[in-house]
C-alpha positions, 0 to 999 in steps of 0.5 A: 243273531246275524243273517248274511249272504253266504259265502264260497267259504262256508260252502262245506259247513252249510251243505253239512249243516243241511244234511244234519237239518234233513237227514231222515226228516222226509225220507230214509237219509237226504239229498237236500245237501246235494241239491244245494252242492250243484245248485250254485252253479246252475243259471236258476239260482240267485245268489243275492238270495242265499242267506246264512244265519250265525248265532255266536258266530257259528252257523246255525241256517241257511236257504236258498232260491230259485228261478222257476215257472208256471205252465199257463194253460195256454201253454206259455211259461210264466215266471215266478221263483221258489226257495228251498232248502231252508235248514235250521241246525236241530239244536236250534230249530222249535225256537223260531229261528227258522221263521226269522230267517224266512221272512228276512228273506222274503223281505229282501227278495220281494225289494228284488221285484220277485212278485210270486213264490210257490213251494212244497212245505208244511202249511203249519209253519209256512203259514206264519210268514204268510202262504196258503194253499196255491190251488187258492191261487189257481196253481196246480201242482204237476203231480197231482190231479189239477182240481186236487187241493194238495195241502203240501203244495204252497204259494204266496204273491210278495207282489199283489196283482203279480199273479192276477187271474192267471191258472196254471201248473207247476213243475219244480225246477230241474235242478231240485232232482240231481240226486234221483238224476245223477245216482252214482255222483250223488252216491260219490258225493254222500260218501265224503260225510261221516256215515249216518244211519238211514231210518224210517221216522213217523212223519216222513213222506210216503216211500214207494219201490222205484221199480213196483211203486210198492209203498216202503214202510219198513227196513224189512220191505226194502231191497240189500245191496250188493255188500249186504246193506239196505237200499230204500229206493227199491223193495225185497221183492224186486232187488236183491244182491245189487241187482233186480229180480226181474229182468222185465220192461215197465209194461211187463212190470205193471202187468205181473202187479196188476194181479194184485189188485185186490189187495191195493184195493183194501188200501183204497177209498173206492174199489179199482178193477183191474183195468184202472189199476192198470191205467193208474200205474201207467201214469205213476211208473213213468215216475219211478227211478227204475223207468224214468227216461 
């Protein structure tokens, strides 16, 4: 087994690599391979952290990090680092290469003077090489509520005393939402691998229509495209045919959803009325690909 950095030559054969490791893990297909194809142009990314694994000569793993940075409460900025995706082909991983090449890694960038790294991941693995939750830490997480212990929402000091007392909010870096940013070029980009077929998969991370924040658990809750394929961003209720059903702005689309209230409610711990439902969606819709400015 040999870790080195990755070079402009396996470019092609890491970015299919991370498309093998991801595809239907969090969601519906992936977009970590398209993170990582624009990511290495961009100032956030450290290439002396860009690391590749071979097992007899093939690679097997690859991960990458990031600048990024923490909104104190105050409202400067406060630098800190992030790292992912970290992808383990699927006829390797269970077998304790990933943690091999993570703490490798985090050796190498904690000799770089890199004192605190934060990231969304499962604490059961994650955990082995060394990270908790960050609301320990007094990091929030920009998506959720700041007194909430988001159990994906991870950080470590490599650096201790790095962070202090400090309390802040972060953001992951602009970089790592290319694909919901620029849908068409990652349309284009996706369409130079052999085709692959998109699932849901127990595990993977909630789903909602980029329009009515519908939750998407089903192929047979989603939108068709224009051909006639599937299309996971969005539910049957609000596309159909390559195009939306409701020609409507975002404020129209949270008043015709509030009428169903009463059946969110069944779904939720404590009773909302109609009112509050509607001051969620106000918070959540600016989030969803239909509305995002």
């Amino acid at each position: 087994m040999k870790i080195r950095l990755e070079q402009p030559q396996d470019y092609g054969e890491v970015e299919n690599l991370t498309r093998e490791a991801f595809w239907n893990v969090y969601r519906p297909g992936c977009t970590e391979h398209y993170v990582l194809n624009q990511y290495r142009t961009s100032p956030d990314f450290i290439p002396e952290l860009d690391f590749v694994m071979e097992e007899d000569g093939k690679i097997i793993g690859h991960v990458m990090f990031s600048k990024a940075e923490i909104i104190l409460d105050d409202g400067t900025a406060f630098p800190s680092w992030t790292f992912g995706p970290i992808s383990i082909h699927p006829d390797y991983k269970r077998k304790g290469y990933g943690l091999r090449l993570l703490q490798y890694a985090l050796e190498k960038a904690k000799e770089m003077g890199i004192g605190l790294l934060q990231m969304e991941g499962n604490i059961e693995f994650y955990k082995h090489a060394g990270f908790d939750l960050a609301s320990k830490l007094n990091i929030h997480y920009h998506a959720e509520p700041k007194d909430a212990e988001v159990p994906y929402f991870l950080a470590q000091e490599l650096i201790p005393g790095y962070w202090g007392n400090r309390e802040g909010t972060y953001c992951p870096p602009k970089g790592y939402f290319v694909a919901d940013e620029n849908p068409d070029a990652f349309e284009a980009y996706e369409a130079t691998f052999p085709k692959k077929e998109k699932a849901f998969q127990e595990g993977q991370l909630p789903q909602f229509c980029q329009s009515c924040g519908m939750p998407l658990t089903r192929i047979e809750d989603c939108g068709i495209n224009a051909d006639g394929s599937t299309n996971f961003d969005y539910c049957k209720y609000c596309f159909k045919d390559g195009r939306f059903l409701q020609d409507c702005t975002m404020d129209e689309m949270i008043e015709h959803c509030s009428q169903f209230v009463d059946e969110v409610n069944k779904q939720m711990p404590k009773p909302m009325t109609k009112e509050e439902y509607k001051q969620m969606m106000r918070g959540f819709f600016p989030m969803l690909k239909r509305w995002k400015q």
